[in-house]
PyMOL Python script that loads the backbone (N, CA, C, O; Angstrom):
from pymol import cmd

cmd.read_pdbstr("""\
ATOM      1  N   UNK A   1      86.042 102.569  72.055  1.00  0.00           N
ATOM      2  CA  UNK A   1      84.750 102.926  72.595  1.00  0.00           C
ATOM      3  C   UNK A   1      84.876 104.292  73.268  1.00  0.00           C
ATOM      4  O   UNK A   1      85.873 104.485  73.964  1.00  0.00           O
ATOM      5  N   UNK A   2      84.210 104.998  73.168  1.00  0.00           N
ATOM      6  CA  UNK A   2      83.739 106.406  73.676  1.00  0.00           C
ATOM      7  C   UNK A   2      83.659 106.493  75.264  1.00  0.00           C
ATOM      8  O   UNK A   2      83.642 105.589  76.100  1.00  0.00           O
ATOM      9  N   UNK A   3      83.629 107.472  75.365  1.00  0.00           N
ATOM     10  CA  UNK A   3      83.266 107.579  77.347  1.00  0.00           C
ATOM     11  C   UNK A   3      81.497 107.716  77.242  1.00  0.00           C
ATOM     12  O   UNK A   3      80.785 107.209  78.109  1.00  0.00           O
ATOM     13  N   UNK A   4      80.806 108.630  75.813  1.00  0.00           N
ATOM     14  CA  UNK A   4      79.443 108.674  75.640  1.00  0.00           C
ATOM     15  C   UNK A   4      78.585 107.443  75.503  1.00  0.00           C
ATOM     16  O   UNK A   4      77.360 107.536  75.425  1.00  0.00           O
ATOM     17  N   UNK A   5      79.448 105.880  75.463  1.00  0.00           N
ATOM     18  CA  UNK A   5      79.051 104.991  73.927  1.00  0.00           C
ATOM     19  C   UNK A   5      78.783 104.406  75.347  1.00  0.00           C
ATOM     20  O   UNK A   5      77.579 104.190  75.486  1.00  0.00           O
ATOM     21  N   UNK A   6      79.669 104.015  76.668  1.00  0.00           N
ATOM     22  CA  UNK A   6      79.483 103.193  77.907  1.00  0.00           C
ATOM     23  C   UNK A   6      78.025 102.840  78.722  1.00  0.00           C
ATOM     24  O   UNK A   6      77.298 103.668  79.271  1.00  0.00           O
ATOM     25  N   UNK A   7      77.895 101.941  78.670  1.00  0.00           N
ATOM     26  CA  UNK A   7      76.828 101.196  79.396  1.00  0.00           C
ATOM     27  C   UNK A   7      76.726 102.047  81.068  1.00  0.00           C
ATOM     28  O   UNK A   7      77.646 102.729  81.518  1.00  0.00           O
ATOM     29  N   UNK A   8      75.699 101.854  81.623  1.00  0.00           N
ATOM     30  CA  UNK A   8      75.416 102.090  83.297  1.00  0.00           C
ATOM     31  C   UNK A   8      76.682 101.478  84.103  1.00  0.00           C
ATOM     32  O   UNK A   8      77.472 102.023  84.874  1.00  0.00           O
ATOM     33  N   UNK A   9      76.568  99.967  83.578  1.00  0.00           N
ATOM     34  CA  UNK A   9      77.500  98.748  84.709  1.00  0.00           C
ATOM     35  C   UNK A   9      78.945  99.067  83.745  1.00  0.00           C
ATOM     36  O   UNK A   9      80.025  98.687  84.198  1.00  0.00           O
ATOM     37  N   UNK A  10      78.915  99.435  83.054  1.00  0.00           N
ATOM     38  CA  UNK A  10      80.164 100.098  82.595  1.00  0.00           C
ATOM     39  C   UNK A  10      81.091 100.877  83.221  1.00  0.00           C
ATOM     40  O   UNK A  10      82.179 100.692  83.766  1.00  0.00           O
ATOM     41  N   UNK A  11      80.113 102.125  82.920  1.00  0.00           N
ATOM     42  CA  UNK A  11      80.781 103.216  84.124  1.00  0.00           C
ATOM     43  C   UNK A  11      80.992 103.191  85.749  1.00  0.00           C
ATOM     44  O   UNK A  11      81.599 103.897  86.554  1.00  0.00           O
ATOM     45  N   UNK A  12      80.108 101.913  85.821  1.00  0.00           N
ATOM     46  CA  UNK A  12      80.515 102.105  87.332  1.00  0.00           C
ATOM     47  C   UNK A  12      81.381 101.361  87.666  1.00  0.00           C
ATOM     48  O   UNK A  12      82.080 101.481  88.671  1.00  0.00           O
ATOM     49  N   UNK A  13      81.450 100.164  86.532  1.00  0.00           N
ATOM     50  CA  UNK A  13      82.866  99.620  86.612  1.00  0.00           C
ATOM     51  C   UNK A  13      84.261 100.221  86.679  1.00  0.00           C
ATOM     52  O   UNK A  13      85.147  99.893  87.468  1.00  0.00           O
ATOM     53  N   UNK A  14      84.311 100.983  85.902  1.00  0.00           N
ATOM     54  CA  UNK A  14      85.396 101.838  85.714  1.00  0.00           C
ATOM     55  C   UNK A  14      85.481 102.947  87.019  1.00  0.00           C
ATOM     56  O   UNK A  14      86.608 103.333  87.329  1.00  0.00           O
ATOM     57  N   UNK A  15      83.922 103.628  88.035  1.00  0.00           N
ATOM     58  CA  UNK A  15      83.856 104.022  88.976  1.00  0.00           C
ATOM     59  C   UNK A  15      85.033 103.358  90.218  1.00  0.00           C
ATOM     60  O   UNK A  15      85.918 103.745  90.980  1.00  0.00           O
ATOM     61  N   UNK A  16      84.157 101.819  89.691  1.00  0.00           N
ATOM     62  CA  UNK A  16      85.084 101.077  91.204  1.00  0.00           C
ATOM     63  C   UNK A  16      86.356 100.791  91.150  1.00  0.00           C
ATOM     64  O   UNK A  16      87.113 100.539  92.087  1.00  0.00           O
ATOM     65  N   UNK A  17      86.634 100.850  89.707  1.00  0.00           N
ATOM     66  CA  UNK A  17      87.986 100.757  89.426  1.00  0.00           C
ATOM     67  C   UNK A  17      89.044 102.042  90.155  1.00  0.00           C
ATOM     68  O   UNK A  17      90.018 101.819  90.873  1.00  0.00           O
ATOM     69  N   UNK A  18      88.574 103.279  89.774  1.00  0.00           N
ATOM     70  CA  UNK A  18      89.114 104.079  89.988  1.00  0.00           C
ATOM     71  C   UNK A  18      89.691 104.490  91.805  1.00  0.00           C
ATOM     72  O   UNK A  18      90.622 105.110  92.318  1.00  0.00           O
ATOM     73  N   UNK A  19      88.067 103.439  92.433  1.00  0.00           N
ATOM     74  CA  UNK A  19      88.071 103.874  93.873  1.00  0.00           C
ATOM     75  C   UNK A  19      89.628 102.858  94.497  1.00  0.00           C
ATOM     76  O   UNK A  19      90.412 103.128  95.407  1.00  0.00           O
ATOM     77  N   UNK A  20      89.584 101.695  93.572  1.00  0.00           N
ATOM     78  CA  UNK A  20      90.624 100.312  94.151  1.00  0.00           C
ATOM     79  C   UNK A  20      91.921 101.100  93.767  1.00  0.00           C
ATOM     80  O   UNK A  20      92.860 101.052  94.561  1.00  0.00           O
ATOM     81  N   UNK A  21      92.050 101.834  92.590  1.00  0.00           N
ATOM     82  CA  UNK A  21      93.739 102.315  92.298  1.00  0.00           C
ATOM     83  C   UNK A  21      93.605 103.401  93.593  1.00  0.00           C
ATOM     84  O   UNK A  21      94.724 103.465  94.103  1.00  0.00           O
ATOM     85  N   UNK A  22      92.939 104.017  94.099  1.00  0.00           N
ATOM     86  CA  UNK A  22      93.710 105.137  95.310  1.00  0.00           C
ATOM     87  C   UNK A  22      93.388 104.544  96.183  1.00  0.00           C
ATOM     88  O   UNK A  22      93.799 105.060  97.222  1.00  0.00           O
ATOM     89  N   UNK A  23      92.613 103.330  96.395  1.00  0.00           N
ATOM     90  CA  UNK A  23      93.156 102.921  97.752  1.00  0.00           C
ATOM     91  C   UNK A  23      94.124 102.131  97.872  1.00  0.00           C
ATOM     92  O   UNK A  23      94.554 101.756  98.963  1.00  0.00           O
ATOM     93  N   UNK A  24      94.822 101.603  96.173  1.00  0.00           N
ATOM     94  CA  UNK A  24      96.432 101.297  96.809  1.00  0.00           C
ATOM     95  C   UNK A  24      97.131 101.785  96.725  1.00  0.00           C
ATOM     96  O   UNK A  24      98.215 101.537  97.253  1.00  0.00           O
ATOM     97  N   UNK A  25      96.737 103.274  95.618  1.00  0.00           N
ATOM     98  CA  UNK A  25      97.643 104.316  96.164  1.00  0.00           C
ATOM     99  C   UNK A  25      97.785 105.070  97.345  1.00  0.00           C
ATOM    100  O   UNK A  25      98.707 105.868  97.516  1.00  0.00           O
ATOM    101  N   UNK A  26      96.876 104.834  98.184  1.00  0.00           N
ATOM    102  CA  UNK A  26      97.033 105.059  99.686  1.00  0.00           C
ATOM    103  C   UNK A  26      97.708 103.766 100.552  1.00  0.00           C
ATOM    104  O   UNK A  26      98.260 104.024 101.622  1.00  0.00           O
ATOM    105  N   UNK A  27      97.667 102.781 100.207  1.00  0.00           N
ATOM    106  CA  UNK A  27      98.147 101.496 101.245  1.00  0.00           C
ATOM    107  C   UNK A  27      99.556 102.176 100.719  1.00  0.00           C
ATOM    108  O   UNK A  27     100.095 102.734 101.674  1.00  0.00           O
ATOM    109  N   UNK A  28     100.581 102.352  99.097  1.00  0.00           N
ATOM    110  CA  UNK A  28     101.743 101.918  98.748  1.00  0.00           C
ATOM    111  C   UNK A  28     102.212 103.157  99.301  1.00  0.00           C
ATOM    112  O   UNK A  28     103.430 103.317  99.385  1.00  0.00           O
ATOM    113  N   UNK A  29     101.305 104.202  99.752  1.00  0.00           N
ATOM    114  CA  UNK A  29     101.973 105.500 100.018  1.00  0.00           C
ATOM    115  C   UNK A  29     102.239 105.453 101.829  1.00  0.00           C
ATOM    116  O   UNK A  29     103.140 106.140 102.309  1.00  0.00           O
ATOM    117  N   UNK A  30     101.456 104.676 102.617  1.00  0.00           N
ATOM    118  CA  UNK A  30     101.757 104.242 103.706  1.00  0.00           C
ATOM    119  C   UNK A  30     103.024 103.159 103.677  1.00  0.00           C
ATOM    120  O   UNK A  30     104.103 103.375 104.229  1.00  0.00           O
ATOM    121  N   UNK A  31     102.787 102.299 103.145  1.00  0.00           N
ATOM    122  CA  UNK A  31     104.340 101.468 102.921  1.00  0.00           C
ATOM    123  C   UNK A  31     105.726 102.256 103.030  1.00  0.00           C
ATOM    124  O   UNK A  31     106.762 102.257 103.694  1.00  0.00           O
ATOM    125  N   UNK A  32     105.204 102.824 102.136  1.00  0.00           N
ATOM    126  CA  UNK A  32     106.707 104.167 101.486  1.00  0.00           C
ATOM    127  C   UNK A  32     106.908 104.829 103.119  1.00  0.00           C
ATOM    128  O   UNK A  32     107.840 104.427 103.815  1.00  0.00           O
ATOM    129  N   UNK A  33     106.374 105.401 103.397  1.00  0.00           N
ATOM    130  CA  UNK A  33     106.567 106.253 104.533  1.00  0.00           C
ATOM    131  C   UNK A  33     106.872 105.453 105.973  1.00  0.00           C
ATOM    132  O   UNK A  33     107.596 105.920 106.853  1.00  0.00           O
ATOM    133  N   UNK A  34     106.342 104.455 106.034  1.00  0.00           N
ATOM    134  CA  UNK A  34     106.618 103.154 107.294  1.00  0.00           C
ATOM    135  C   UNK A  34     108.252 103.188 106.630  1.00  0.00           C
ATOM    136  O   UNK A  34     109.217 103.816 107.064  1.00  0.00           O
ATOM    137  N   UNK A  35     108.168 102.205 105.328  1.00  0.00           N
ATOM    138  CA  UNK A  35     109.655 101.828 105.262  1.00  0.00           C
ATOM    139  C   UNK A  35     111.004 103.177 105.320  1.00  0.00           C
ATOM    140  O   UNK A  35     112.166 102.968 105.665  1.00  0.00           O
ATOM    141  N   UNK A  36     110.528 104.291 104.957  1.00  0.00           N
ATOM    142  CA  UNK A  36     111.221 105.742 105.311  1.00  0.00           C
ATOM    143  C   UNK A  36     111.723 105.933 106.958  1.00  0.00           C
ATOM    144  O   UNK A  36     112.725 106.276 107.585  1.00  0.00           O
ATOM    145  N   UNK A  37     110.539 105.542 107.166  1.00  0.00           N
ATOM    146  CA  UNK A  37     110.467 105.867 109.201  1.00  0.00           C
ATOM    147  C   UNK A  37     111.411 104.787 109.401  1.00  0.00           C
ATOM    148  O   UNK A  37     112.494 105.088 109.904  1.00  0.00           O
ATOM    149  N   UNK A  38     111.166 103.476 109.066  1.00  0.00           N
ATOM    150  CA  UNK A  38     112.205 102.433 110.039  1.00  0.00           C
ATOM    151  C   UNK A  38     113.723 102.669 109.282  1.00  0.00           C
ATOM    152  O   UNK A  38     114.701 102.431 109.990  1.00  0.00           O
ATOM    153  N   UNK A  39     113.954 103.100 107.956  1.00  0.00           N
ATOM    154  CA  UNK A  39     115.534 103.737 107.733  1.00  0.00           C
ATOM    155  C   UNK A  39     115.674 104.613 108.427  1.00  0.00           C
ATOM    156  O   UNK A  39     116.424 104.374 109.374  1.00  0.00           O
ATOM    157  N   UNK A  40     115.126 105.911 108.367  1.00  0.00           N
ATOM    158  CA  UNK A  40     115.591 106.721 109.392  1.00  0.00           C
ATOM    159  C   UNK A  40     115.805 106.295 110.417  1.00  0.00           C
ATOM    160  O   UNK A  40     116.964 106.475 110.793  1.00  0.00           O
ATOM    161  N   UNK A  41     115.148 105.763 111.101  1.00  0.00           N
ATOM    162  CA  UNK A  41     115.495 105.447 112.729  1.00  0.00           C
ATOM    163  C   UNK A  41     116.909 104.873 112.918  1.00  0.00           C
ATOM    164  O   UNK A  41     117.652 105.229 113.833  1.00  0.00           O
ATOM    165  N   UNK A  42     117.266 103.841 111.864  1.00  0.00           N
ATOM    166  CA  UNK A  42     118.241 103.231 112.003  1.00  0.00           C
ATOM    167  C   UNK A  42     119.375 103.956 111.509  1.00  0.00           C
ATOM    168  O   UNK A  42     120.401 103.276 111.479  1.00  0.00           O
ATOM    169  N   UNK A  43     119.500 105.260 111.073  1.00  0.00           N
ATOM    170  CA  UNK A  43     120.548 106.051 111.031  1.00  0.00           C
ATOM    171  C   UNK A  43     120.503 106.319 109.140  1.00  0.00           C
ATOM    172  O   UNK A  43     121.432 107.002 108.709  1.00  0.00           O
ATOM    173  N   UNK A  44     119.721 105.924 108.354  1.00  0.00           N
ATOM    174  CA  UNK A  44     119.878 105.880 107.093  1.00  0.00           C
ATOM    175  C   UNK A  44     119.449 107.378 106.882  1.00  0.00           C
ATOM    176  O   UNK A  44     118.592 107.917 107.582  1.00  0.00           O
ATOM    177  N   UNK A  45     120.130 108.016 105.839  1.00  0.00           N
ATOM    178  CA  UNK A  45     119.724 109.201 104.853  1.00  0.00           C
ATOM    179  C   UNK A  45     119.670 109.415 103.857  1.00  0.00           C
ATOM    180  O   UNK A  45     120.838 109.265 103.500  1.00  0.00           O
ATOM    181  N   UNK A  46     119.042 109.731 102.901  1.00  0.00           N
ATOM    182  CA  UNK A  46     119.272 109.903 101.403  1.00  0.00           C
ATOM    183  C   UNK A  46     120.063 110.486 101.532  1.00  0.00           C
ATOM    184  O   UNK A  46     120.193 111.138 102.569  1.00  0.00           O
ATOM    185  N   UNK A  47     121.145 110.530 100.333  1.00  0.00           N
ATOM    186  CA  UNK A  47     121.941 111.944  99.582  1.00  0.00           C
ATOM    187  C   UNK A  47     121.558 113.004  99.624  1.00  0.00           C
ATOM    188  O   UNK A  47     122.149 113.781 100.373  1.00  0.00           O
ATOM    189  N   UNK A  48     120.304 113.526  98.766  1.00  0.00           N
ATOM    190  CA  UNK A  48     119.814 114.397  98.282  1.00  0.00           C
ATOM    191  C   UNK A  48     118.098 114.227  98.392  1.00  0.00           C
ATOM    192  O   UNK A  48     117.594 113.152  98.717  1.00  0.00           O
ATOM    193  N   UNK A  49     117.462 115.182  98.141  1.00  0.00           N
ATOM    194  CA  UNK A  49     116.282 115.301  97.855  1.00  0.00           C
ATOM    195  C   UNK A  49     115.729 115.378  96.345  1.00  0.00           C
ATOM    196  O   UNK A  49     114.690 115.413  95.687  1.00  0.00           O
ATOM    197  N   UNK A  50     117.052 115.381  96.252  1.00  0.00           N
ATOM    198  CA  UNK A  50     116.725 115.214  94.306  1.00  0.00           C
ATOM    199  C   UNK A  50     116.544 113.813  94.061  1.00  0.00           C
ATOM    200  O   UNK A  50     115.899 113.461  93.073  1.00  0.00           O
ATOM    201  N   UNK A  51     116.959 113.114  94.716  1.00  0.00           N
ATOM    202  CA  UNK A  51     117.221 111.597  94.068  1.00  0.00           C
ATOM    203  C   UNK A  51     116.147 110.400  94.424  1.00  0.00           C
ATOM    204  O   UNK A  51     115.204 111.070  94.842  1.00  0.00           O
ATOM    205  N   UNK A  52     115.860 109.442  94.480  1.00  0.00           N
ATOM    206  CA  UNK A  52     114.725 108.482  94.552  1.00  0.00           C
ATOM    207  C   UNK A  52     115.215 106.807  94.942  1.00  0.00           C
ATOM    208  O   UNK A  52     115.013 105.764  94.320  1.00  0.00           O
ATOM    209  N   UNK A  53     115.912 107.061  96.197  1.00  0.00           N
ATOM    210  CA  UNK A  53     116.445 105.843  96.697  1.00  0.00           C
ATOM    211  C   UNK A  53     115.809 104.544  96.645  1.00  0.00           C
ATOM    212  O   UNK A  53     114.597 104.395  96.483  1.00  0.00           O
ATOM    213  N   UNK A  54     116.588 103.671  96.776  1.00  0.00           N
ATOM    214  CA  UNK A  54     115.506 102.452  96.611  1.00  0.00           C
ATOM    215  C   UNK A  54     115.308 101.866  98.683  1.00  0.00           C
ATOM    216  O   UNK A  54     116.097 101.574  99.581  1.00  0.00           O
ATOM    217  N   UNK A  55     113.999 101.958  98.560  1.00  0.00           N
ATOM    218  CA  UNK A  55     113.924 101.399 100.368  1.00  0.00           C
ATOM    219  C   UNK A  55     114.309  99.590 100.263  1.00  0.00           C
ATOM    220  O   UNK A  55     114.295  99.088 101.386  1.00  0.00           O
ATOM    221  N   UNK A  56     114.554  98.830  99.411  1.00  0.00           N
ATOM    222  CA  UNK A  56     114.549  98.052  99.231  1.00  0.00           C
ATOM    223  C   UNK A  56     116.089  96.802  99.146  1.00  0.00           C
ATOM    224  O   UNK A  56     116.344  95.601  99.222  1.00  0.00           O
ATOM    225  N   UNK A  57     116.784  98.220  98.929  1.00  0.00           N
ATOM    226  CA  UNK A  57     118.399  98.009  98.866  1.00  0.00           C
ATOM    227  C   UNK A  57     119.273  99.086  98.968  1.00  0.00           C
ATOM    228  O   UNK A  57     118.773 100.211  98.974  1.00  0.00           O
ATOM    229  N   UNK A  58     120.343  98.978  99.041  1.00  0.00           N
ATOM    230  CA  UNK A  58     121.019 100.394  98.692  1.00  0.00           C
ATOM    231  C   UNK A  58     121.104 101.464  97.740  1.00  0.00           C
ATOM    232  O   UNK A  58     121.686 102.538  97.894  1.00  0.00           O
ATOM    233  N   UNK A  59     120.314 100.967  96.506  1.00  0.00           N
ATOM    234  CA  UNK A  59     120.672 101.850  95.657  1.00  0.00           C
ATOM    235  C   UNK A  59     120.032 103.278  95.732  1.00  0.00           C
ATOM    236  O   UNK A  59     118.865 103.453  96.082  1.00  0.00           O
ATOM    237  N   UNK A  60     120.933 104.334  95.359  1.00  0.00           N
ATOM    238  CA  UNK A  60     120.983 105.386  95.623  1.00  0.00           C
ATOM    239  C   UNK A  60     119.750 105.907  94.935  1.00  0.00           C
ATOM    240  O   UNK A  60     118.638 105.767  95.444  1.00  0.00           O
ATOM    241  N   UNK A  61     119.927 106.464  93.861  1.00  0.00           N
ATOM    242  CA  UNK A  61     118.451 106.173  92.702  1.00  0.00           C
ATOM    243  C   UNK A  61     118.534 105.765  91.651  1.00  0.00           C
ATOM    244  O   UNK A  61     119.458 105.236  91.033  1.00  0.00           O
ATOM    245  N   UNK A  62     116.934 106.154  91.268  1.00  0.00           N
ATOM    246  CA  UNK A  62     116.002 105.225  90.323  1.00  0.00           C
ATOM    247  C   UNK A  62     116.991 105.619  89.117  1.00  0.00           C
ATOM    248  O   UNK A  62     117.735 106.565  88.858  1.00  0.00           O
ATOM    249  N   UNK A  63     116.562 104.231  88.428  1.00  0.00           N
ATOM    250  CA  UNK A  63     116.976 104.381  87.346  1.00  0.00           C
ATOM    251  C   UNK A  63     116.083 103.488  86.090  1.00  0.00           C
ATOM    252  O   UNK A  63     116.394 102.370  85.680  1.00  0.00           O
ATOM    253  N   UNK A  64     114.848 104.361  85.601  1.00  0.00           N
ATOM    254  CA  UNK A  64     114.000 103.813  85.138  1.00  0.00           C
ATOM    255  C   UNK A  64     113.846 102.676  83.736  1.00  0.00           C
ATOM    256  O   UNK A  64     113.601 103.102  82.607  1.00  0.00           O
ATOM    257  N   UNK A  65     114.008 101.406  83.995  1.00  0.00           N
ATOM    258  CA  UNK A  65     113.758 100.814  82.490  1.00  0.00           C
ATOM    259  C   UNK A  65     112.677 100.221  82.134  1.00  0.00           C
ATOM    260  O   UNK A  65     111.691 100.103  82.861  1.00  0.00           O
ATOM    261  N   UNK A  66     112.797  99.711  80.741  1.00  0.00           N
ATOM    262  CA  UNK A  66     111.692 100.114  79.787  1.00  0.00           C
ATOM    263  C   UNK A  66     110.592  99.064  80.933  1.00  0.00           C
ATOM    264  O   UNK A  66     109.478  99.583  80.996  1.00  0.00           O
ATOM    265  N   UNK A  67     110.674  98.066  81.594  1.00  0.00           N
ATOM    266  CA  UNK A  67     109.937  97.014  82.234  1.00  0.00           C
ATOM    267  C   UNK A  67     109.471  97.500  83.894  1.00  0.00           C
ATOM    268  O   UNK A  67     109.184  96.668  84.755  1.00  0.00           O
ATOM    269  N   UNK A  68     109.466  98.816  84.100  1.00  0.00           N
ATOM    270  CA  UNK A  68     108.975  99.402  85.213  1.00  0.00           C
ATOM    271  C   UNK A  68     110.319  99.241  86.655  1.00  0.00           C
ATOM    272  O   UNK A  68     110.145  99.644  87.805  1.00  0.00           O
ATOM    273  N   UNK A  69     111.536  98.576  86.141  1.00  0.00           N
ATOM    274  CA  UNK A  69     112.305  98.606  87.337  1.00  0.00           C
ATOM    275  C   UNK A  69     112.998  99.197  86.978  1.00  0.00           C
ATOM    276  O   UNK A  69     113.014  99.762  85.884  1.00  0.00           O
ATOM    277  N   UNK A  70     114.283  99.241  88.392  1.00  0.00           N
ATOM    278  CA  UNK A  70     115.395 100.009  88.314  1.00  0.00           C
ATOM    279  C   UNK A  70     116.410  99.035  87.383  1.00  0.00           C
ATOM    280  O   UNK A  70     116.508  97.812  87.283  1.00  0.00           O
ATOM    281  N   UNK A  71     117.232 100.344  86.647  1.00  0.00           N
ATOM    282  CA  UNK A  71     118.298  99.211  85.792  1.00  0.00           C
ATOM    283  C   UNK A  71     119.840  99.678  86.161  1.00  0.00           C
ATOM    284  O   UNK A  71     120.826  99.653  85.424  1.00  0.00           O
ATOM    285  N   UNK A  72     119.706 100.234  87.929  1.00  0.00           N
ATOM    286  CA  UNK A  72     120.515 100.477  88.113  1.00  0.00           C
ATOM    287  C   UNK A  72     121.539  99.009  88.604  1.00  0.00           C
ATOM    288  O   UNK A  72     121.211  98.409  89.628  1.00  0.00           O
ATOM    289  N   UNK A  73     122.412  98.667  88.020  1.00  0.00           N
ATOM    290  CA  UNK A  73     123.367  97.365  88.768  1.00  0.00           C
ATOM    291  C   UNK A  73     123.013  97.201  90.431  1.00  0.00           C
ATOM    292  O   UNK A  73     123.431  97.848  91.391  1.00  0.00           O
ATOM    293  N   UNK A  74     122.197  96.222  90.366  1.00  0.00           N
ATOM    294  CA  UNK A  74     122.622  95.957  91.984  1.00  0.00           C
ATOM    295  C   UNK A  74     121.619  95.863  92.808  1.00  0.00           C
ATOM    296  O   UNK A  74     121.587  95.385  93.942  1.00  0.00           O
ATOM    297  N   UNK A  75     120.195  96.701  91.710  1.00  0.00           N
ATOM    298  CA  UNK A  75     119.147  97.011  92.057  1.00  0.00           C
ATOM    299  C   UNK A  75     118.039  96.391  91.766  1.00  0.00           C
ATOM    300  O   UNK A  75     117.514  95.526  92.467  1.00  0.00           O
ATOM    301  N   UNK A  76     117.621  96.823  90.677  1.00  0.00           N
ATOM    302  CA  UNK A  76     116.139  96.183  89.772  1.00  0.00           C
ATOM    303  C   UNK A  76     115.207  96.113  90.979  1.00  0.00           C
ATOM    304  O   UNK A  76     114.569  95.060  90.999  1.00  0.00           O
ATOM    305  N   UNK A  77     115.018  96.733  91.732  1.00  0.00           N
ATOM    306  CA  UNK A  77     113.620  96.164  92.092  1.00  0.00           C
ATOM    307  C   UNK A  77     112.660  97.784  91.182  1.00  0.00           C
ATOM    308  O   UNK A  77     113.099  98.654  90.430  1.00  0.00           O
ATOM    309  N   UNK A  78     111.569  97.586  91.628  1.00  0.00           N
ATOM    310  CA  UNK A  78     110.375  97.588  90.484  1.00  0.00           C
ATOM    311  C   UNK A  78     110.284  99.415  91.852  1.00  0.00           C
ATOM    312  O   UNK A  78     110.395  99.580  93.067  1.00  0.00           O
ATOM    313  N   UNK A  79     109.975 100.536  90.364  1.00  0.00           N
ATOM    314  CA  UNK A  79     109.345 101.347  90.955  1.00  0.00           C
ATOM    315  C   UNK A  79     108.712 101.829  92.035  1.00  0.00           C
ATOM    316  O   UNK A  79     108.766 102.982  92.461  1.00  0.00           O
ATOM    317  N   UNK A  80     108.128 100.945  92.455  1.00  0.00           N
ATOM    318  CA  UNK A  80     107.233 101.508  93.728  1.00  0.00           C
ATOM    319  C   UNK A  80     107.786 101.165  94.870  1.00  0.00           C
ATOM    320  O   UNK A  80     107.277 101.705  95.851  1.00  0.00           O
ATOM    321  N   UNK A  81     108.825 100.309  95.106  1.00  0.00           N
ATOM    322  CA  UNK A  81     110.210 100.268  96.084  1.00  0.00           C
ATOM    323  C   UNK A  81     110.865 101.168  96.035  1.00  0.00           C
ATOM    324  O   UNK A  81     111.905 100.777  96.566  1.00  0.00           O
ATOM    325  N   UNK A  82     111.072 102.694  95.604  1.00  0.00           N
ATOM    326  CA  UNK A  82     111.829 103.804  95.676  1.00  0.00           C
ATOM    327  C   UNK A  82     110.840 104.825  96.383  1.00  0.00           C
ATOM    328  O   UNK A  82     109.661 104.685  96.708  1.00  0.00           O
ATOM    329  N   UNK A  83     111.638 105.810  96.501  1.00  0.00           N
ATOM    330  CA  UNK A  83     111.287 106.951  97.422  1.00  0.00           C
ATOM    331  C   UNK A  83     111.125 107.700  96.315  1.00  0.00           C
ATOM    332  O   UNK A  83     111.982 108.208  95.593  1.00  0.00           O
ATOM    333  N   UNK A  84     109.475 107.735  96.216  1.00  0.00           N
ATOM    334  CA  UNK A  84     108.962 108.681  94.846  1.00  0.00           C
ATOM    335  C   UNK A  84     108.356 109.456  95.402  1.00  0.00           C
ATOM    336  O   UNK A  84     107.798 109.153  96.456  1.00  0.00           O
ATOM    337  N   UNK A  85     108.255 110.931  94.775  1.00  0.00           N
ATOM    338  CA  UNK A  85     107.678 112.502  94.904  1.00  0.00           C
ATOM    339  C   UNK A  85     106.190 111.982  95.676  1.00  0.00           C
ATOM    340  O   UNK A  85     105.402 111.184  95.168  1.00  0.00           O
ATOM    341  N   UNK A  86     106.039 112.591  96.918  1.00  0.00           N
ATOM    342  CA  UNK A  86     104.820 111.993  97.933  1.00  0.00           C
ATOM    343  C   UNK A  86     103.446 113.360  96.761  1.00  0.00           C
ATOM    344  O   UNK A  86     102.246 113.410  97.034  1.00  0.00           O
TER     345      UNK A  86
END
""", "prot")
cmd.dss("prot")
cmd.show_as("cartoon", "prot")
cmd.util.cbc("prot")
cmd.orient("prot")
């Protein structure tokens, strides 16, 4: 289906849709930064600024597989538990 072909309650479906993904991309981007603040405090640092730690465990970084997690040993938790580009 077309973006021209869409109904009224269509588009605004897809409107409200759009409004619910940034407001959890605003809640997961507050998460990220809470769980950043309470490592730091407790003495934690990344390596590098290159890399994409997991707040979730130790692992250093991401290591992306085909099912949205890490496939680093030790790790696997799921994307949005790492320290991704703000």
């Amino acid at each position: 289906m077309r973006q021209n072909d869409l109904t009224e309650a269509q588009k605004q479906a897809f409107e409200q849709n759009e409004a619910d993904f940034r407001n959890l991309d605003d809640h997961v981007r507050d998460i990220r930064e809470t769980a950043r603040a309470r490592l730091t405090a407790n003495g934690w640092e990344p390596d590098s600024n290159d890399t994409r730690p997991c707040f979730s465990c130790p692992c250093p970084d991401l290591q992306v597989a085909a099912q949205g997690k890490c496939q680093r040993g030790g790790c696997h938790h799921p994307i949005y538990d790492h320290d991704l580009p703000r």
